[in-house]
C-alpha positions in Angstrom: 51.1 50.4 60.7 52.3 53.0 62.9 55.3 53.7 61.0 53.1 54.0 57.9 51.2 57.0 60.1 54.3 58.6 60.5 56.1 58.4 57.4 53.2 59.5 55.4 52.9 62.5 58.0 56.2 63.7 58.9 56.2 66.8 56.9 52.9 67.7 58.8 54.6 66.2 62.0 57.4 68.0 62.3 55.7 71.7 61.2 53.8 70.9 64.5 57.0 69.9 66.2 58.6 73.5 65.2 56.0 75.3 66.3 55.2 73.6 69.4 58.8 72.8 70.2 59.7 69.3 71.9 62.3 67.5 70.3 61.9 64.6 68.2 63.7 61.6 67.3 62.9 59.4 64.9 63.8 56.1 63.3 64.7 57.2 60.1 67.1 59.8 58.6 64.8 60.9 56.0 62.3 62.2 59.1 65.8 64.2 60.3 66.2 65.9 56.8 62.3 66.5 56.9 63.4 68.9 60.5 63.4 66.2 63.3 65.9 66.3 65.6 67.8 63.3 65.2 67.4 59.8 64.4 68.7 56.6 66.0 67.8 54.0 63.2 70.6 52.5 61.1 72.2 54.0 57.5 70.5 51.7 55.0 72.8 53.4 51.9 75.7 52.3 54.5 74.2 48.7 55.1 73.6 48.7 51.5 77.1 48.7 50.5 78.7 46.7 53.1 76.3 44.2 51.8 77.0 43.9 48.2 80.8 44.1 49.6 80.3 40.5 51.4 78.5 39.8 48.0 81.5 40.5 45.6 83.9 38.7 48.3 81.5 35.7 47.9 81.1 35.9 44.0 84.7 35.7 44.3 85.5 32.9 45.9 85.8 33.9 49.6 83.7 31.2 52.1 81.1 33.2 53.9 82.1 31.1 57.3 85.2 32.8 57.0 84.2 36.4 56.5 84.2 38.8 59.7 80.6 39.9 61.2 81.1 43.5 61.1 78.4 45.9 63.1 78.4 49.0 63.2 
């Protein structure tokens, strides 16, 4: 719910943040783009693709017990 809040808000939140002036950090990187100062959550587009990489590896015969857990 809160997120919702925010997301739907950030625009509005972060034209207060300017002109008020403490920092903000956020979960998501859209919110940075949007003028917050940073964000700590993780790069879905990134996650996205390391994803369909274990996919096509699968699709292609690899064993998924064998594949490396990779975090980043």
């Amino acid at each position: 719910m809160n997120e919702a809040l925010v997301n739907n808000n950030r625009i509005r939140s972060h034209t207060l943040s300017l002109v008020a002036r403490p920092p903000t950090m956020r979960g998501i990187r859209d919110n940075v783009e949007g003028g917050g100062l940073m964000s700590y959550g993780s790069n879905n587009p990134d996650a996205f693709q390391r994803a369909a990489d274990y996919v096509d590896k699968i699709l292609h015969g690899a064993k998924p017990a064998y594949l490396p857990v990779a975090f980043s």
